[in-house]
C-alpha positions as a Markdown table, in Angstrom:
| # | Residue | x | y | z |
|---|---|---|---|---|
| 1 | Unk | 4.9 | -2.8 | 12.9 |
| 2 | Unk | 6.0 | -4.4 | 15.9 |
| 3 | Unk | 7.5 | -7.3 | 14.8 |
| 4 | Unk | 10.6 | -8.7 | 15.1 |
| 5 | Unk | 12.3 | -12.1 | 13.1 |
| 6 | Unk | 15.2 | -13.9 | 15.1 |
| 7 | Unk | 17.7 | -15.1 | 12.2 |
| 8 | Unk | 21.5 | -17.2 | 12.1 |
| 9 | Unk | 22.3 | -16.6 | 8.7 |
| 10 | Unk | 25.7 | -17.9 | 6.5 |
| 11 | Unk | 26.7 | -16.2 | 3.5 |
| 12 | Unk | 28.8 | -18.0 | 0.7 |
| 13 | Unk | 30.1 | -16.4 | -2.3 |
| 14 | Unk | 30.4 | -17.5 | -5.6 |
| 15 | Unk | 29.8 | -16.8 | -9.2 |
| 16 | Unk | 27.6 | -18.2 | -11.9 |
| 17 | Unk | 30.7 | -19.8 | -13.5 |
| 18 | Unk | 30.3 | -22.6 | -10.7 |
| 19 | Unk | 27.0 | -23.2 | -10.3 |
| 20 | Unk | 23.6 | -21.9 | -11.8 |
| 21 | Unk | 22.6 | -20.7 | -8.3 |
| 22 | Unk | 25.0 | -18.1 | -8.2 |
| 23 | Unk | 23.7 | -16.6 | -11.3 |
| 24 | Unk | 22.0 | -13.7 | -11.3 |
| 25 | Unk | 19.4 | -13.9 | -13.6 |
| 26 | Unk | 17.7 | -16.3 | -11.1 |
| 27 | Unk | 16.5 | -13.7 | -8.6 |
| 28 | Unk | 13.0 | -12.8 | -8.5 |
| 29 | Unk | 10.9 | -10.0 | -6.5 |
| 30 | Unk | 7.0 | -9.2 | -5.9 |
| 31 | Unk | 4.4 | -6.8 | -5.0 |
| 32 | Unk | 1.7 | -6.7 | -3.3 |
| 33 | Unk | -1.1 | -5.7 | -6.0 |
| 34 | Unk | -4.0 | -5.0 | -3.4 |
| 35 | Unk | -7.7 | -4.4 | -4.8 |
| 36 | Unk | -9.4 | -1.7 | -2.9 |
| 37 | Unk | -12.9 | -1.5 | -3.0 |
| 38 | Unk | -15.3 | 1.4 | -0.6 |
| 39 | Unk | -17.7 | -0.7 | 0.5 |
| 40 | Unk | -19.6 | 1.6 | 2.1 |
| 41 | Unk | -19.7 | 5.3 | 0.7 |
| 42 | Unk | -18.0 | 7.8 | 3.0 |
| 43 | Unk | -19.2 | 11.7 | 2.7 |
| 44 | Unk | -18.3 | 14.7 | 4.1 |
| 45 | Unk | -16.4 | 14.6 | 7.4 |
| 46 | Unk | -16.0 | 10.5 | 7.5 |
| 47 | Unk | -14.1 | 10.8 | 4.4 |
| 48 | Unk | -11.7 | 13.3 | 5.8 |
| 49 | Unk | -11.2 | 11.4 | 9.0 |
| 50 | Unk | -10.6 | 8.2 | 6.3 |
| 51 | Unk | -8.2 | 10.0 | 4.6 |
| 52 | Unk | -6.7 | 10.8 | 7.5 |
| 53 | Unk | -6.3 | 7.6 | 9.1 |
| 54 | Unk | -5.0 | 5.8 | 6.0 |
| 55 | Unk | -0.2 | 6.3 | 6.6 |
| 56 | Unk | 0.5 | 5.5 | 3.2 |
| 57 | Unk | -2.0 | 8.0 | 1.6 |
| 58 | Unk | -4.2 | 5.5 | -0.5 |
| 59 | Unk | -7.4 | 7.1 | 0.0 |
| 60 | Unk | -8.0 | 10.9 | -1.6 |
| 61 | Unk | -10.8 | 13.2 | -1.7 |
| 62 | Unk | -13.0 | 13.9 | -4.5 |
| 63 | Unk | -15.2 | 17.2 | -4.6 |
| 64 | Unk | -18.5 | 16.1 | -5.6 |
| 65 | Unk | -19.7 | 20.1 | -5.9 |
| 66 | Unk | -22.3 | 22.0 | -4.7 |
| 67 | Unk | -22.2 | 25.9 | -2.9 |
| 68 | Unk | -20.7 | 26.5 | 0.3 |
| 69 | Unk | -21.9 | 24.3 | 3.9 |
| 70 | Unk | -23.6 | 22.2 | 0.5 |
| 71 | Unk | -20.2 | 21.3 | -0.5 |
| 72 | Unk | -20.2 | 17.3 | -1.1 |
| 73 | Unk | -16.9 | 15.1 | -0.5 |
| 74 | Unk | -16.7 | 12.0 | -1.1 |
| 75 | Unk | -13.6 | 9.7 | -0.2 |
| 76 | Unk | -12.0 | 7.5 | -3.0 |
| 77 | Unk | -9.1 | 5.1 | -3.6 |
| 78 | Unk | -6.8 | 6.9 | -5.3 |
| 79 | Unk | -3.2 | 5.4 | -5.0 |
| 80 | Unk | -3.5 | 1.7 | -4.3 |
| 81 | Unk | -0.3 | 0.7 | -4.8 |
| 82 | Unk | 1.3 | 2.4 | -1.5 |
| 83 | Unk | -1.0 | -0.2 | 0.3 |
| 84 | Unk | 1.2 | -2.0 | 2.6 |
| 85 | Unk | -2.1 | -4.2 | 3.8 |
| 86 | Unk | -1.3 | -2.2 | 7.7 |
| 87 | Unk | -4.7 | -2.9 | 8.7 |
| 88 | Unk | -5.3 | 0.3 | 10.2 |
């Protein structure tokens, strides 16, 4: 979030007929694979405002029981994968 690139770009096309880097089994992708780890446990109304403050929705709740005002949460990683490392 708020950056910008600056680019000039030139575009040729060809096909794999005329040279191997116009094939296209010669692309390739990624993705980030981030490892999440709680250091510190977060209860109650921290892990709500964690939860909260996470955009892409990788933290959840889990219920940890107990009876009314003794109700225990506890915040978790739960989708790790929508981490898009925005250091919030």
């Amino acid at each position: 979030p708020g950056q910008k690139i600056e680019a000039e770009l030139l575009a040729e096309k060809g096909i794999g007929k005329e040279h191997a880097k116009w094939s296209p089994v010669c692309t390739a992708s990624y993705r980030l694979l981030p490892e999440i780890e709680i250091k510190k446990e977060f209860r109650g109304a921290e892990a709500e405002a964690l939860v909260k403050l996470c955009p892409m929705k990788v933290f959840d709740i889990e219920d940890l029981g107990g009876n009314g005002a003794m109700k225990d949460k506890k915040a978790v990683v739960r989708y790790p994968r929508n981490c898009s490392m925005c250091r919030e």
